[in-house]
C-alpha positions in Angstrom: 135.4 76.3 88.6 138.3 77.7 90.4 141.3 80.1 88.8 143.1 76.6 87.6 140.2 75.6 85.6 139.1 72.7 88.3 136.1 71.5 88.9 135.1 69.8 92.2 135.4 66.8 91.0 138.9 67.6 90.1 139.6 68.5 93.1 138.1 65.5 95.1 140.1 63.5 93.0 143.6 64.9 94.0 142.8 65.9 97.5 141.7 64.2 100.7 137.6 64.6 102.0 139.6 66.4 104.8 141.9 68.6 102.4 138.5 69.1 100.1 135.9 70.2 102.9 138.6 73.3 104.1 139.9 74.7 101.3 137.0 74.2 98.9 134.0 74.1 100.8 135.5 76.6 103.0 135.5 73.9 106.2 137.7 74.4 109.5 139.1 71.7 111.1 138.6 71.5 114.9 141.1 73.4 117.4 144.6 71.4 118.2 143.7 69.1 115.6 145.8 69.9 112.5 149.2 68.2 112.0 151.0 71.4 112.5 149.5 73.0 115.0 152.8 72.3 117.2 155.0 71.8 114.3 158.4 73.9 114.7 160.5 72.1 111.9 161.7 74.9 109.6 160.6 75.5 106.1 158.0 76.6 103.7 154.6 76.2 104.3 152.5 76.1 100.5 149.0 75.7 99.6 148.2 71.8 99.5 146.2 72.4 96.4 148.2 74.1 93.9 151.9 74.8 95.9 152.0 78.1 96.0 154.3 79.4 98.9 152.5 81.3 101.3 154.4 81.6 105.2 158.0 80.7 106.1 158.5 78.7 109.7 160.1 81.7 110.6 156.7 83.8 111.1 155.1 80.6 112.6 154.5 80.9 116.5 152.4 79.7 118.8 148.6 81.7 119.0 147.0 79.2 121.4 144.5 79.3 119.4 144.2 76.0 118.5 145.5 76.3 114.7 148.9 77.1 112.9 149.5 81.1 113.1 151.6 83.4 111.2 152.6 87.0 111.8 153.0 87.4 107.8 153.0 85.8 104.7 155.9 85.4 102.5 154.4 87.6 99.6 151.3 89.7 100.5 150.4 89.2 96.8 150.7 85.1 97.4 147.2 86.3 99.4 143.9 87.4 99.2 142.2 89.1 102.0 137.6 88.7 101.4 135.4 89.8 104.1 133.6 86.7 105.6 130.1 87.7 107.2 129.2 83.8 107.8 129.0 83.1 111.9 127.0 86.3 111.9 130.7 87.9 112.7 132.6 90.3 110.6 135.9 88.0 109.8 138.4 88.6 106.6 139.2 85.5 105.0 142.4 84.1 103.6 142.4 82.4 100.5 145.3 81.8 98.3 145.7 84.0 95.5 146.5 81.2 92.8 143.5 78.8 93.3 141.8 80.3 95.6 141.6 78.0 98.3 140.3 78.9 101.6 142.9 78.5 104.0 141.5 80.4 107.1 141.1 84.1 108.7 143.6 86.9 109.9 142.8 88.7 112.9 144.8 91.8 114.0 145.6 90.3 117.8 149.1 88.9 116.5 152.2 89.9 117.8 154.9 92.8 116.4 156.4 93.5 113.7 152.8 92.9 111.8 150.5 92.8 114.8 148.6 90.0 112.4 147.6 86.5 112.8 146.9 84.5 110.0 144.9 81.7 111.5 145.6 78.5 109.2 144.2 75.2 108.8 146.8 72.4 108.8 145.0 70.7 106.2 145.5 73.8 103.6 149.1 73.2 103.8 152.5 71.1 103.1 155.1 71.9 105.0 158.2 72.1 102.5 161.6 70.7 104.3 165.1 72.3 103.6 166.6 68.8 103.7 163.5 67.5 101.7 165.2 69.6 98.4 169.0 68.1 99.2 168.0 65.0 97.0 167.7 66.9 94.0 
């Protein structure tokens, strides 16, 4: 059971198999894949699972990695950092802080101010318009 108080099922019910393999089982979806691996609308990028806001557009920039990148979070404290030994590599994983979804790895190969790259999975993410919030 995760910090919400979901179970799996719970989750597979509210997610898609995609959305559920990443950020539950801890999945990665294959290189140039992701719906926003070119994406350069601006906004807020949350955690598809629970909402929380974790990068602006702003850091967003192209890695060439194959997957979304970010210089830096929003919050640091919207984060967790957990060292992932799988791939018999030393990575650190990023999960999100609130439910604990895996969203991907940060290297320290990214570009100034931070010198980070927080390697995302699209399918960990909504990207949250500007002109999406005008309605209200």
């Amino acid at each position: 059971m995760s910090k919400s108080g979901k179970t799996d099922n719970d989750w597979r019910e509210e997610l898609t198999e995609e959305q559920f393999r990443i950020t539950r089982m801890k999945g990665t979806e294959r290189p140039f894949t992701g719906a926003y691996c070119d994406e350069k609308s601006q906004g807020t990028y949350v955690c598809v699972c629970c909402g929380n806001p974790l990068f602006d557009s702003e850091t967003k920039y192209d890695s060439g990695s194959g997957w979304p990148s970010f210089y830096q979070p929003i919050e640091q404290q919207s984060l967790q950092m957990v060292p992932d030994h799988s791939l018999n590599r030393v990575r650190v994983e990023v999960t999100c802080a609130s439910c604990d979804a895996h969203l991907g790895h940060v290297f320290e190969d990214g570009p100034k101010p931070t010198g980070q790259r927080y390697c995302i999975n699209s399918a960990a993410l909504n990207l949250e318009r500007p002109d999406s919030e005008e309605s209200s």
